[in-house]
N, CA, C and O atoms as a Maestro MAE file, in Angstrom:
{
 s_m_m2io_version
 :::
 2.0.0
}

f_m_ct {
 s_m_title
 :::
 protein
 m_atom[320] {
  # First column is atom index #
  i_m_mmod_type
  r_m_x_coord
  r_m_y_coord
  r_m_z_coord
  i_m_residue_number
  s_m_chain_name
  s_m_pdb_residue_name
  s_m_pdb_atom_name
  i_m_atomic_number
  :::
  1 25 -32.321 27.120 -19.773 1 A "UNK " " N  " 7
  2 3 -31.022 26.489 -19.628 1 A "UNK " " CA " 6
  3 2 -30.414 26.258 -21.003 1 A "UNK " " C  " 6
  4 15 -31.028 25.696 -21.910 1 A "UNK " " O  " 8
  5 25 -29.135 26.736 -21.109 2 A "UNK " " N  " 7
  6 3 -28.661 26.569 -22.373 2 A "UNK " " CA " 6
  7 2 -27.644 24.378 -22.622 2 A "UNK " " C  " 6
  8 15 -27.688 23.329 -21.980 2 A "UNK " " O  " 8
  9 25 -27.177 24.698 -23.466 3 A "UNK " " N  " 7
  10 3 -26.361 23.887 -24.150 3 A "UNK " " CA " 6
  11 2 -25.073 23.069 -23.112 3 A "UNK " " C  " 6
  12 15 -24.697 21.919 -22.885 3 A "UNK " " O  " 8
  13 25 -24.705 24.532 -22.672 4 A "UNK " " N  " 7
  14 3 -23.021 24.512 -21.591 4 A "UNK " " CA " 6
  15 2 -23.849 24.373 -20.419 4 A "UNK " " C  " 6
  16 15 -23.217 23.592 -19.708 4 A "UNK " " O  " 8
  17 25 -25.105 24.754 -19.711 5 A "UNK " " N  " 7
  18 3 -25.491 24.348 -18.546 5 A "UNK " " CA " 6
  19 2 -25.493 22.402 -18.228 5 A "UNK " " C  " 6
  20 15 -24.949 21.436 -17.695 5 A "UNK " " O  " 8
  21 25 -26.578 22.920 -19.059 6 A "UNK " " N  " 7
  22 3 -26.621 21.214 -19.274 6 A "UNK " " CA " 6
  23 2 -25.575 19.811 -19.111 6 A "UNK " " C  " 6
  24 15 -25.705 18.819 -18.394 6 A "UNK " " O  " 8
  25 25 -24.593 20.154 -20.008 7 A "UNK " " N  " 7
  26 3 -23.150 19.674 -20.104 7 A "UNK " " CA " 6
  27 2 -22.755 19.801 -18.745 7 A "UNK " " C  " 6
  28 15 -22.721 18.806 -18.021 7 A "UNK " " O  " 8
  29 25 -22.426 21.041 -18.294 8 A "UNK " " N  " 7
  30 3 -21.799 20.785 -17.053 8 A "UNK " " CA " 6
  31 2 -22.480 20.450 -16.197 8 A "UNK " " C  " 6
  32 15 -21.721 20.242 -15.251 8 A "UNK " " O  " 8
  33 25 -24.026 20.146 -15.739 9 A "UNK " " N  " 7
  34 3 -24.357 19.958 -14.536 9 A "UNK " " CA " 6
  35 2 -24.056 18.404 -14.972 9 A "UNK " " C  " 6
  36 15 -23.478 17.800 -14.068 9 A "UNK " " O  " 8
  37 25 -24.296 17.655 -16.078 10 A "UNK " " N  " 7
  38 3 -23.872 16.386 -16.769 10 A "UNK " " CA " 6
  39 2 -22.142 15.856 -15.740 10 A "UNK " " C  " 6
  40 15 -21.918 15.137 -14.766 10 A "UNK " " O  " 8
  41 25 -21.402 16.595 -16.548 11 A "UNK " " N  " 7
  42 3 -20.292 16.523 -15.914 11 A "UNK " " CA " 6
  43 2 -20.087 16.448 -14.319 11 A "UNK " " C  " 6
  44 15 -19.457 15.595 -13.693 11 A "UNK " " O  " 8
  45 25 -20.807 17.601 -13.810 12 A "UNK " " N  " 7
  46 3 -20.226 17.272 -12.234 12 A "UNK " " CA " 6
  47 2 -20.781 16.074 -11.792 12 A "UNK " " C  " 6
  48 15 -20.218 15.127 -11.243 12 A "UNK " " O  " 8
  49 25 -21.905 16.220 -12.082 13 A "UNK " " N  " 7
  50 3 -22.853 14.865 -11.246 13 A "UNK " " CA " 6
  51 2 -21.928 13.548 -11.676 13 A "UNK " " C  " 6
  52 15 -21.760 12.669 -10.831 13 A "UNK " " O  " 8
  53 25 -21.241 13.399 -13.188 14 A "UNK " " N  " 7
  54 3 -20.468 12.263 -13.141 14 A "UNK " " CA " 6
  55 2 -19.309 12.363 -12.346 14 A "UNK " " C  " 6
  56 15 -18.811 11.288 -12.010 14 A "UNK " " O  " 8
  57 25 -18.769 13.389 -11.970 15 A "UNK " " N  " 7
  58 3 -17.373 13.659 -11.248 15 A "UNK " " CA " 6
  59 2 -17.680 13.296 -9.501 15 A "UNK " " C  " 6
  60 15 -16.887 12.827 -8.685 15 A "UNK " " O  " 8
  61 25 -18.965 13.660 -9.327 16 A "UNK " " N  " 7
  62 3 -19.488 13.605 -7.764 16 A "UNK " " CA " 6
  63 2 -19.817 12.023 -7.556 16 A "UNK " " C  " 6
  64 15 -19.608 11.683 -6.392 16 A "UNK " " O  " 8
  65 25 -20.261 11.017 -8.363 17 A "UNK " " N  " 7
  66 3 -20.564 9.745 -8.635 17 A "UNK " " CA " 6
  67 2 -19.627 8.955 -9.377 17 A "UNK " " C  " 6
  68 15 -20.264 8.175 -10.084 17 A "UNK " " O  " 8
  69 25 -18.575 8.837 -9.502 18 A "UNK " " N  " 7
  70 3 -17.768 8.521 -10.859 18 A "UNK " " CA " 6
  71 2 -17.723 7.145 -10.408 18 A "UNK " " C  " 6
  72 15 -17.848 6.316 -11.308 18 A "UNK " " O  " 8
  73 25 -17.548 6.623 -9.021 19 A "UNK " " N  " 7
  74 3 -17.128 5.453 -8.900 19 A "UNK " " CA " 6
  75 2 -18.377 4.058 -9.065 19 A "UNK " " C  " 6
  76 15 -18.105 2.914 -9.430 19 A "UNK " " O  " 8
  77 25 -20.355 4.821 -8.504 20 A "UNK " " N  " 7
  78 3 -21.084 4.363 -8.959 20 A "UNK " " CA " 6
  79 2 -21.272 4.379 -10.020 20 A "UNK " " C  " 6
  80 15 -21.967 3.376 -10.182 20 A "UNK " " O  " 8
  81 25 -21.099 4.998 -11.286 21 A "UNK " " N  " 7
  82 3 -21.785 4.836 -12.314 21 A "UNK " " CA " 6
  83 2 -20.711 4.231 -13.097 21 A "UNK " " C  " 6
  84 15 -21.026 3.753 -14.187 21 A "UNK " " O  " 8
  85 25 -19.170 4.159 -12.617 22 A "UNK " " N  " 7
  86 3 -18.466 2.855 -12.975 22 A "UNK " " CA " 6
  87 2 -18.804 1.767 -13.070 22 A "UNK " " C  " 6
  88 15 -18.986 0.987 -14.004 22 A "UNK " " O  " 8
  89 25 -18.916 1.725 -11.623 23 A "UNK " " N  " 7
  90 3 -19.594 0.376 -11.289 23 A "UNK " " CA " 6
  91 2 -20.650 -0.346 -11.865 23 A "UNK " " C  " 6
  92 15 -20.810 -1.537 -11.596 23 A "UNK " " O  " 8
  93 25 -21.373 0.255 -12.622 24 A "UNK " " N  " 7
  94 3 -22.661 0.109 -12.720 24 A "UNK " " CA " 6
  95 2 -22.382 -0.582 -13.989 24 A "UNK " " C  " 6
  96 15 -22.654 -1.782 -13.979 24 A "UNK " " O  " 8
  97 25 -21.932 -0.130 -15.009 25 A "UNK " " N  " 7
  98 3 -21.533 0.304 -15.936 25 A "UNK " " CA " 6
  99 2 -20.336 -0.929 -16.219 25 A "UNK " " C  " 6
  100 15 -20.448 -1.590 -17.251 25 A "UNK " " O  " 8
  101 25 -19.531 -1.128 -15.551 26 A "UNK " " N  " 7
  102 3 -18.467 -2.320 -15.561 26 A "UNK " " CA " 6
  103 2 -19.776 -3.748 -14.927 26 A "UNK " " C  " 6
  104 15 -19.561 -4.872 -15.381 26 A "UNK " " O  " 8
  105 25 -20.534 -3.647 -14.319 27 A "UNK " " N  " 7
  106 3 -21.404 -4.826 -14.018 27 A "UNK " " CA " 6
  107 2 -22.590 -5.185 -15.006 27 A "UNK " " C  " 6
  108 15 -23.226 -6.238 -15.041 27 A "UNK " " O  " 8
  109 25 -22.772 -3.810 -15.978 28 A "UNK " " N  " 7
  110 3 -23.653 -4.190 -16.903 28 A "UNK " " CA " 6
  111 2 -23.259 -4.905 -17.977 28 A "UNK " " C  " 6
  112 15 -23.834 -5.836 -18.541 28 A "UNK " " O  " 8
  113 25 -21.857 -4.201 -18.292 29 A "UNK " " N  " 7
  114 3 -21.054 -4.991 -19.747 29 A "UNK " " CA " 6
  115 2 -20.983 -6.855 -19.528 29 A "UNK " " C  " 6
  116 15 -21.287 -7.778 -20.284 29 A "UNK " " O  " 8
  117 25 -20.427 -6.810 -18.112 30 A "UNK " " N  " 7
  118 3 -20.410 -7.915 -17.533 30 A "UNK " " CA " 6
  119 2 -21.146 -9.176 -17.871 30 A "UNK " " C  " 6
  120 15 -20.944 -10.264 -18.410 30 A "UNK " " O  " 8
  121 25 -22.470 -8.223 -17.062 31 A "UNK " " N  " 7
  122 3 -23.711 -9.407 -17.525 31 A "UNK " " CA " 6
  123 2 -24.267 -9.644 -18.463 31 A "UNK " " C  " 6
  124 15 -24.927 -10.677 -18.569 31 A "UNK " " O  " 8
  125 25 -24.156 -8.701 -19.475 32 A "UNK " " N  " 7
  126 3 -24.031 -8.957 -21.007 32 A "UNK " " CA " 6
  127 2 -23.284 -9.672 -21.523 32 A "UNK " " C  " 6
  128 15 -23.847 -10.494 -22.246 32 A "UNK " " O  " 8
  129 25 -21.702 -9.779 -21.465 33 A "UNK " " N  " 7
  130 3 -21.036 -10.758 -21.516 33 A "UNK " " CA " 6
  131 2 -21.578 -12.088 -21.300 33 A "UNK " " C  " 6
  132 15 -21.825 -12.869 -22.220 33 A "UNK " " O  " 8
  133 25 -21.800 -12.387 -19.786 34 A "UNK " " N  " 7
  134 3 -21.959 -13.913 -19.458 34 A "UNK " " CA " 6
  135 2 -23.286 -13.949 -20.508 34 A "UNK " " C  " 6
  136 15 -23.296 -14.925 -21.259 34 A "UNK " " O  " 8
  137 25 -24.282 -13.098 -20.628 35 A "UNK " " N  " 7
  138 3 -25.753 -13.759 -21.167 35 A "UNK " " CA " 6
  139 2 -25.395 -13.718 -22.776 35 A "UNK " " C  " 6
  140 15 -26.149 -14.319 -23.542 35 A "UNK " " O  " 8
  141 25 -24.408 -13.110 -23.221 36 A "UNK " " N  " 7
  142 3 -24.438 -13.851 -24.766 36 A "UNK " " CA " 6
  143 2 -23.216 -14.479 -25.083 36 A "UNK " " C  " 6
  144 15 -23.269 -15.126 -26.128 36 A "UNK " " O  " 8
  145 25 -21.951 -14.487 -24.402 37 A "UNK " " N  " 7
  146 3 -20.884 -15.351 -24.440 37 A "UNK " " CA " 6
  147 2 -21.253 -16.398 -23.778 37 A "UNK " " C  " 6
  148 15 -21.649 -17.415 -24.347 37 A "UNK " " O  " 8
  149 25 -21.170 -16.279 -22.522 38 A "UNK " " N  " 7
  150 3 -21.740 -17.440 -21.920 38 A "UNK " " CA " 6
  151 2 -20.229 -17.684 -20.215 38 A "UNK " " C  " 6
  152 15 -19.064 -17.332 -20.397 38 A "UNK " " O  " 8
  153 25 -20.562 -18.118 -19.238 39 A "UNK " " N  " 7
  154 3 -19.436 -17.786 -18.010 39 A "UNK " " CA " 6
  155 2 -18.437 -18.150 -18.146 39 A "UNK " " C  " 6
  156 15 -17.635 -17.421 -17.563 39 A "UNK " " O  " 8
  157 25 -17.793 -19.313 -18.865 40 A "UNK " " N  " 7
  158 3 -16.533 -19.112 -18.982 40 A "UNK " " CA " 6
  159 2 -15.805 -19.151 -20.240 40 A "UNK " " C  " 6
  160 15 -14.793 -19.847 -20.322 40 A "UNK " " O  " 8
  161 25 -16.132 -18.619 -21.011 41 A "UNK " " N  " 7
  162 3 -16.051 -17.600 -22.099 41 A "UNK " " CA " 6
  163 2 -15.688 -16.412 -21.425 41 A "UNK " " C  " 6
  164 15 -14.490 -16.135 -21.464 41 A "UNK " " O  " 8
  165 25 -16.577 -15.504 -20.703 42 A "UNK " " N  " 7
  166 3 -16.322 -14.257 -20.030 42 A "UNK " " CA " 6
  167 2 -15.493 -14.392 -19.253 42 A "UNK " " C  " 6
  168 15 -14.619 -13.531 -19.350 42 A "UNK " " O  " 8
  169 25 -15.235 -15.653 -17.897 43 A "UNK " " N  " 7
  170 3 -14.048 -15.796 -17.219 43 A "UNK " " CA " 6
  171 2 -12.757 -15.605 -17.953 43 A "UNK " " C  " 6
  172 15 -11.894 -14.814 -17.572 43 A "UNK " " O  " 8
  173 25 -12.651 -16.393 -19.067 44 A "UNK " " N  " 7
  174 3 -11.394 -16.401 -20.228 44 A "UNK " " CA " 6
  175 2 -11.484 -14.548 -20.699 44 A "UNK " " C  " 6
  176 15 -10.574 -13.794 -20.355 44 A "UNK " " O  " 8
  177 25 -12.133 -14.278 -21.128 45 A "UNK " " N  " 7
  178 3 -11.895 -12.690 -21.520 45 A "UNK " " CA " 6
  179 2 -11.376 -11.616 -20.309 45 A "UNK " " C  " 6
  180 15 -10.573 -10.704 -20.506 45 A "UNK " " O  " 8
  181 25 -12.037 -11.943 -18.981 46 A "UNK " " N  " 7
  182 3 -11.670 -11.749 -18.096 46 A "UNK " " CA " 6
  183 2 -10.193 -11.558 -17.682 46 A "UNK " " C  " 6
  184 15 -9.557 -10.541 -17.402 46 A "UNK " " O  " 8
  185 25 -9.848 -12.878 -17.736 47 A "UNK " " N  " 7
  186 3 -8.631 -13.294 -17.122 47 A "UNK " " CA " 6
  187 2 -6.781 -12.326 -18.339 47 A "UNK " " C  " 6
  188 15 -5.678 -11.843 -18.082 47 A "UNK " " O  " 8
  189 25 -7.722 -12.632 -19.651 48 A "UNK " " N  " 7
  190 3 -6.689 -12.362 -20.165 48 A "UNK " " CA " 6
  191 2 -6.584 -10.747 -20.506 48 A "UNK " " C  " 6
  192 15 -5.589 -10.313 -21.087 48 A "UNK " " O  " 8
  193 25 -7.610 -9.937 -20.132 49 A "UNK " " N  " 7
  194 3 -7.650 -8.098 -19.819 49 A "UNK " " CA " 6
  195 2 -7.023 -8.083 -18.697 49 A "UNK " " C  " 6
  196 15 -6.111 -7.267 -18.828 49 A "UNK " " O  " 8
  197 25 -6.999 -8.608 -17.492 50 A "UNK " " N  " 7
  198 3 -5.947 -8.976 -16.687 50 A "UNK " " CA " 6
  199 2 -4.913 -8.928 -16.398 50 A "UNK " " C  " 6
  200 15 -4.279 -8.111 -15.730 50 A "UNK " " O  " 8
  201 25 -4.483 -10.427 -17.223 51 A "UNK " " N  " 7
  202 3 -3.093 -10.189 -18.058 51 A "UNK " " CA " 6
  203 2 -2.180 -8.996 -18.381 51 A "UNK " " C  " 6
  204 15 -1.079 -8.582 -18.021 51 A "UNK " " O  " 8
  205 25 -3.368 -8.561 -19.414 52 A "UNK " " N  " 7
  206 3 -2.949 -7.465 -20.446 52 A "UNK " " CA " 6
  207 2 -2.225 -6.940 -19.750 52 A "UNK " " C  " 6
  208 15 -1.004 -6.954 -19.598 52 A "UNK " " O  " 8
  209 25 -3.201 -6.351 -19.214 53 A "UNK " " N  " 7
  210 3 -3.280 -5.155 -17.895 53 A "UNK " " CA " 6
  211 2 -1.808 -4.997 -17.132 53 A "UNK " " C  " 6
  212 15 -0.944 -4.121 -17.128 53 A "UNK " " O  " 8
  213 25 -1.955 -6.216 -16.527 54 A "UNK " " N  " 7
  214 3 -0.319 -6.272 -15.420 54 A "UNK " " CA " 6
  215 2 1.130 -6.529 -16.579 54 A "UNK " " C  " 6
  216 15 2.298 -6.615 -16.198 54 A "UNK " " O  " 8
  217 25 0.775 -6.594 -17.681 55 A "UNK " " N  " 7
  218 3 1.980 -6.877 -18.417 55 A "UNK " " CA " 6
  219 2 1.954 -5.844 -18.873 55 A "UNK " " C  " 6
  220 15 3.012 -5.290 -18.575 55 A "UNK " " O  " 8
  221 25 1.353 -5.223 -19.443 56 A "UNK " " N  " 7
  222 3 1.576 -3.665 -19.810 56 A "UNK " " CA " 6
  223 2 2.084 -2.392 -18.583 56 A "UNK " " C  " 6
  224 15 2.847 -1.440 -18.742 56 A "UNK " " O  " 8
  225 25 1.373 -2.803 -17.444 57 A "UNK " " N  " 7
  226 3 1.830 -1.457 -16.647 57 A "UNK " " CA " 6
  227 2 3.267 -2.193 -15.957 57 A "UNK " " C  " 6
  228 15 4.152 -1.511 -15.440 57 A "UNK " " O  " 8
  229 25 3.313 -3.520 -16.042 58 A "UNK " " N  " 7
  230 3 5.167 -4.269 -16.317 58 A "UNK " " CA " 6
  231 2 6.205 -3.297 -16.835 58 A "UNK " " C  " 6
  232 15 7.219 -2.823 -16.324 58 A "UNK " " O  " 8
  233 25 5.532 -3.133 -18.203 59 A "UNK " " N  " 7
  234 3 6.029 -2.675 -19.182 59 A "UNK " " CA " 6
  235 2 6.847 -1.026 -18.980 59 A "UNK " " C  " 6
  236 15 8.003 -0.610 -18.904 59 A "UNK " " O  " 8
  237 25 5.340 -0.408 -18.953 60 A "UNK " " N  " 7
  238 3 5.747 0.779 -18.619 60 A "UNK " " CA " 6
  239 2 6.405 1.585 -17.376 60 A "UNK " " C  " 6
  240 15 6.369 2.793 -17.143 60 A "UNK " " O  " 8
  241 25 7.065 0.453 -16.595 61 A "UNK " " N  " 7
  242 3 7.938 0.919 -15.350 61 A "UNK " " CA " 6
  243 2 8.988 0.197 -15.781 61 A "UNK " " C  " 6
  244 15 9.989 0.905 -15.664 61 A "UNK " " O  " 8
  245 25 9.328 -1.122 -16.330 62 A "UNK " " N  " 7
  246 3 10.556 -1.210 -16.528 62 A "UNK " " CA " 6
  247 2 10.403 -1.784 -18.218 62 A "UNK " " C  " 6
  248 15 9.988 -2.882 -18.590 62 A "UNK " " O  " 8
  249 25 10.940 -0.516 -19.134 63 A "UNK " " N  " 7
  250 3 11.021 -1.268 -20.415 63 A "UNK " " CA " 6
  251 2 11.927 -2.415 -20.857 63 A "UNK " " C  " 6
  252 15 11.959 -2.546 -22.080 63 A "UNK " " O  " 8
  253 25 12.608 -3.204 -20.221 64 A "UNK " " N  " 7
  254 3 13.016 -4.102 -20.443 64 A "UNK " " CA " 6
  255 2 12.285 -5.272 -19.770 64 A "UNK " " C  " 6
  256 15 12.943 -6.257 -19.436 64 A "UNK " " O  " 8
  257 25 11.461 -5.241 -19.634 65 A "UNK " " N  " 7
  258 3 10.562 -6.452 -18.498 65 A "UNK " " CA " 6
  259 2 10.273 -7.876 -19.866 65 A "UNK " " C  " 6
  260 15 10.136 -8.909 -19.210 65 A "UNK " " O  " 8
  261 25 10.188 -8.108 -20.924 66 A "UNK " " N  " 7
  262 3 9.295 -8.643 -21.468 66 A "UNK " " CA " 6
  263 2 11.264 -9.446 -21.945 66 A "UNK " " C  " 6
  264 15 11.223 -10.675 -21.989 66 A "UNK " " O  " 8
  265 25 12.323 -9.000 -22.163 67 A "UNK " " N  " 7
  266 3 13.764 -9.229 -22.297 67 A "UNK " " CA " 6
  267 2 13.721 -10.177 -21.050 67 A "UNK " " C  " 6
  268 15 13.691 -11.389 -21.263 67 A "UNK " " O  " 8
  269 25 13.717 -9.676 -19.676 68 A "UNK " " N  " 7
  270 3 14.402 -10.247 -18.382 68 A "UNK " " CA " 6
  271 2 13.480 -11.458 -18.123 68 A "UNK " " C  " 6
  272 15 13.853 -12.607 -17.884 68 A "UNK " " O  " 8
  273 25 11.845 -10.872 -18.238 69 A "UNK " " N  " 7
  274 3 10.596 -12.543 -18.362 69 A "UNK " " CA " 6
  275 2 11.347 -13.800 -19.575 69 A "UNK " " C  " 6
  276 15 11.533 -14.997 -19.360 69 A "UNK " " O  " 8
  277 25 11.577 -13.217 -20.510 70 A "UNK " " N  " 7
  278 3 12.074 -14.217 -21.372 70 A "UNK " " CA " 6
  279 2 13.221 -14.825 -20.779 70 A "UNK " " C  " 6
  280 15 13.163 -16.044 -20.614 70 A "UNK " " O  " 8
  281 25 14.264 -14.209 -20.423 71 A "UNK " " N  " 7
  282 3 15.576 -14.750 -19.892 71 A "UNK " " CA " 6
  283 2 15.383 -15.743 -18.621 71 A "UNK " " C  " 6
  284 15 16.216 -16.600 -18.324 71 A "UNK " " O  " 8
  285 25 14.003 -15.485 -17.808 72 A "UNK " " N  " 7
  286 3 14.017 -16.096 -16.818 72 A "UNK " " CA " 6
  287 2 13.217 -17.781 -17.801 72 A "UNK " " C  " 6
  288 15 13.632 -18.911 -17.544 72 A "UNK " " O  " 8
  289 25 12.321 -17.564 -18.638 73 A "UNK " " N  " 7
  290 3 11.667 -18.902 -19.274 73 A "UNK " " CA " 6
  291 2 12.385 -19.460 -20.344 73 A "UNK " " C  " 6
  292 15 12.387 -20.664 -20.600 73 A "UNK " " O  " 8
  293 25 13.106 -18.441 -21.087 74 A "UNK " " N  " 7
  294 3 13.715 -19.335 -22.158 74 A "UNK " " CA " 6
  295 2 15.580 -19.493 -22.271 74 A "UNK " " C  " 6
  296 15 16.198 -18.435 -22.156 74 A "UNK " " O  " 8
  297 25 16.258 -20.564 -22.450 75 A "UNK " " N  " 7
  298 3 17.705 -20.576 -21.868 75 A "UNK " " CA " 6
  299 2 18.218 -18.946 -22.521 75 A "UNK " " C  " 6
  300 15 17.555 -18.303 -23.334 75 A "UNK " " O  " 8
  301 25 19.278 -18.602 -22.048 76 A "UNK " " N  " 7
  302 3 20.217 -17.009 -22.575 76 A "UNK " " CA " 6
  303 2 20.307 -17.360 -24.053 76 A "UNK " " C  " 6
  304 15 20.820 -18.388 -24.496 76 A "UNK " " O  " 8
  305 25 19.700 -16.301 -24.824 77 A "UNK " " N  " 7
  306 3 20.258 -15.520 -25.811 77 A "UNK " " CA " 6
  307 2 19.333 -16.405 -27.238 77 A "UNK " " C  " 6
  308 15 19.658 -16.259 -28.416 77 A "UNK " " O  " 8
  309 25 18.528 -17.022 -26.910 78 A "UNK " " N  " 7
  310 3 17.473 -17.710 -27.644 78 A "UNK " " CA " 6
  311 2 16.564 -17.244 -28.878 78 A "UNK " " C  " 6
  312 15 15.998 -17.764 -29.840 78 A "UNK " " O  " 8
  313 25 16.716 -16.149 -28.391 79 A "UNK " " N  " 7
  314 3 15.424 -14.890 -28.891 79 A "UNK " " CA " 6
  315 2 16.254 -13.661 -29.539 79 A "UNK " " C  " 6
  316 15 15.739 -12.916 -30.374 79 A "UNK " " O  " 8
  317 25 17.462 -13.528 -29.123 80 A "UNK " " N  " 7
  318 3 17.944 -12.637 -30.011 80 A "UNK " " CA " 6
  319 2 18.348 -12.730 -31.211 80 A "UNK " " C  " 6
  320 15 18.748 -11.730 -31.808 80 A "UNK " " O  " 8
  :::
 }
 m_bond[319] {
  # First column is bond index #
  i_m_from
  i_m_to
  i_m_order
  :::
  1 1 2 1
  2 2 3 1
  3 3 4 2
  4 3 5 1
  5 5 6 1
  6 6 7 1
  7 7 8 2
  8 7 9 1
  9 9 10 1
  10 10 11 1
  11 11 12 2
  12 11 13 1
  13 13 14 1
  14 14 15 1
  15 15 16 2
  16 15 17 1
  17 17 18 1
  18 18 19 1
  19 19 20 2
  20 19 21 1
  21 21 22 1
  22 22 23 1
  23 23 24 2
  24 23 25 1
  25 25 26 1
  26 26 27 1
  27 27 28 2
  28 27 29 1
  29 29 30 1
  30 30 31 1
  31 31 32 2
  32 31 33 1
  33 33 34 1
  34 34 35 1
  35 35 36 2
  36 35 37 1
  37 37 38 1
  38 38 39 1
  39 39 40 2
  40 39 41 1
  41 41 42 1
  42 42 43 1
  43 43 44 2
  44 43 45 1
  45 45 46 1
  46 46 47 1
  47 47 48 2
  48 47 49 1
  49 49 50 1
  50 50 51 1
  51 51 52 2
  52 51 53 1
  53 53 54 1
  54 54 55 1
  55 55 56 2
  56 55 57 1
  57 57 58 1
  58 58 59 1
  59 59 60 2
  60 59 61 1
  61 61 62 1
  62 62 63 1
  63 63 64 2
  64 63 65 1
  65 65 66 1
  66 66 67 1
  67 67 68 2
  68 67 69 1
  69 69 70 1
  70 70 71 1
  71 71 72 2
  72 71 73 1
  73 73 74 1
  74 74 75 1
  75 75 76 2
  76 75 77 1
  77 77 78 1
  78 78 79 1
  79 79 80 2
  80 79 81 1
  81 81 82 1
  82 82 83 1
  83 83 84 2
  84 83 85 1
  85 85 86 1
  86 86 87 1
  87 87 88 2
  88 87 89 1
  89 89 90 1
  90 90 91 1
  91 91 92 2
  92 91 93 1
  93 93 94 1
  94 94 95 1
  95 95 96 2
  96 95 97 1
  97 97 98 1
  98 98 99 1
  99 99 100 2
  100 99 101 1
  101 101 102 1
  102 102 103 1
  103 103 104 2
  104 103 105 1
  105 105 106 1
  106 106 107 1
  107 107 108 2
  108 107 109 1
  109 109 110 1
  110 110 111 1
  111 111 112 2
  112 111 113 1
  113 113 114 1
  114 114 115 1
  115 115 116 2
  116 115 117 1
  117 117 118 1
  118 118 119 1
  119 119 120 2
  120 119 121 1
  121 121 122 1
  122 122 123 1
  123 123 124 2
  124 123 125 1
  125 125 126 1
  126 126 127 1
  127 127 128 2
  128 127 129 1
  129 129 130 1
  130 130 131 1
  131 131 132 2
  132 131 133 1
  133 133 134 1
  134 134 135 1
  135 135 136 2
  136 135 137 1
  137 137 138 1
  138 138 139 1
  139 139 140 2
  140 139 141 1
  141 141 142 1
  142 142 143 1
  143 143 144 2
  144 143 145 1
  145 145 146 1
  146 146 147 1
  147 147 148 2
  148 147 149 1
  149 149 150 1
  150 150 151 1
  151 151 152 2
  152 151 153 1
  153 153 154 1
  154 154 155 1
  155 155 156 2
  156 155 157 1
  157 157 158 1
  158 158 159 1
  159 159 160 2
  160 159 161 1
  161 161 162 1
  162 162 163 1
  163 163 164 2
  164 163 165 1
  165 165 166 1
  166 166 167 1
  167 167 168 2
  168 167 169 1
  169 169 170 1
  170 170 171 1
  171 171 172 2
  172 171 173 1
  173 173 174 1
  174 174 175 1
  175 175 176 2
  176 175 177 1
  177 177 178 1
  178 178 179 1
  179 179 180 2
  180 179 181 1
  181 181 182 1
  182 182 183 1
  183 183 184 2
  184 183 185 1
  185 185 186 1
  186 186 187 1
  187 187 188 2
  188 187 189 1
  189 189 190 1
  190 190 191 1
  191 191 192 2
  192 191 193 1
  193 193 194 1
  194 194 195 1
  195 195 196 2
  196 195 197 1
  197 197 198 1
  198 198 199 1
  199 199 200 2
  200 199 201 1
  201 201 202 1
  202 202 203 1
  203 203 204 2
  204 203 205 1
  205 205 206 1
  206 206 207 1
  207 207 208 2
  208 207 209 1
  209 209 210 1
  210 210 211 1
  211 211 212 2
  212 211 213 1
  213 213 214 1
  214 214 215 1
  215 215 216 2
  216 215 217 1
  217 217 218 1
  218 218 219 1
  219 219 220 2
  220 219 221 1
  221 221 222 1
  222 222 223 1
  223 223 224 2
  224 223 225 1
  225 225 226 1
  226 226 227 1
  227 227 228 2
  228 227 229 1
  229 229 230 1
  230 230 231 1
  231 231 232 2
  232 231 233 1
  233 233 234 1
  234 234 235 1
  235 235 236 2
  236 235 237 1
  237 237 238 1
  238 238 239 1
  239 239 240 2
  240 239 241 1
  241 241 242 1
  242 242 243 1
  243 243 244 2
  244 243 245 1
  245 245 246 1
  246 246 247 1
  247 247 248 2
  248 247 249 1
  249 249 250 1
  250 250 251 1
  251 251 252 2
  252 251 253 1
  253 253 254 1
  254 254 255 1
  255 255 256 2
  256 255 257 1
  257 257 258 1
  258 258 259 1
  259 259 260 2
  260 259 261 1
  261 261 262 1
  262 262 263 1
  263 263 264 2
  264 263 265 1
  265 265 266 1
  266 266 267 1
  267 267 268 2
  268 267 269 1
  269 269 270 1
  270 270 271 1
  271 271 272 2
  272 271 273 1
  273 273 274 1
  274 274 275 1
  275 275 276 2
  276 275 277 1
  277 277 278 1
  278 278 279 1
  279 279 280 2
  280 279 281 1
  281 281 282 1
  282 282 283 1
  283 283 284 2
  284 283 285 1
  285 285 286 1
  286 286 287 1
  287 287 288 2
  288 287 289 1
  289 289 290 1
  290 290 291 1
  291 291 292 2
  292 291 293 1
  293 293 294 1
  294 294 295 1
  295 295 296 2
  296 295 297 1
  297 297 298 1
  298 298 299 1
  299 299 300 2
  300 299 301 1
  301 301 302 1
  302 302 303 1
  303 303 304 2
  304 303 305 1
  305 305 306 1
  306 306 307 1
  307 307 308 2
  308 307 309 1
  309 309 310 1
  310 310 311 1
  311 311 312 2
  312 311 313 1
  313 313 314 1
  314 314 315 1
  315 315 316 2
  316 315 317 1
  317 317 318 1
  318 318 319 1
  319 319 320 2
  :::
 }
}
């Protein structure tokens, strides 16, 4: 078996499994987290990838989202 066999039988088996060895893989970082941060430490890191997360894909459907959030929290024209 060469080099490119290898690789690809690598590859499919992750393509045929992708969602277990996600999983696996997102639950290991996890529990690493809580055992040297500690649980809510990791809840807080948690929460604010989260965040990120929904404010960014905010973002990238309406580029003015972070303008209209402000307008709704801070009185008109504050920030400009």
């Amino acid at each position: 078996m060469d080099k490119k066999e290898i690789i690809n039988k690598i590859f499919e088996f992750y393509r045929s499994h992708f969602g277990e060895i996600n999983g696996a893989l997102i639950g290991l970082i996890i529990a690493i987290c809580v055992l040297v941060v500690g649980f809510f430490q990791t809840l807080f890191i948690a929460i604010c990838v989260f965040l990120g997360y929904y404010i960014g894909k905010k973002i990238s459907k309406d580029k003015n989202y972070i303008r209209n959030l402000l307008d709704r929290i801070l009185p008109p024209g504050t920030y400009r």
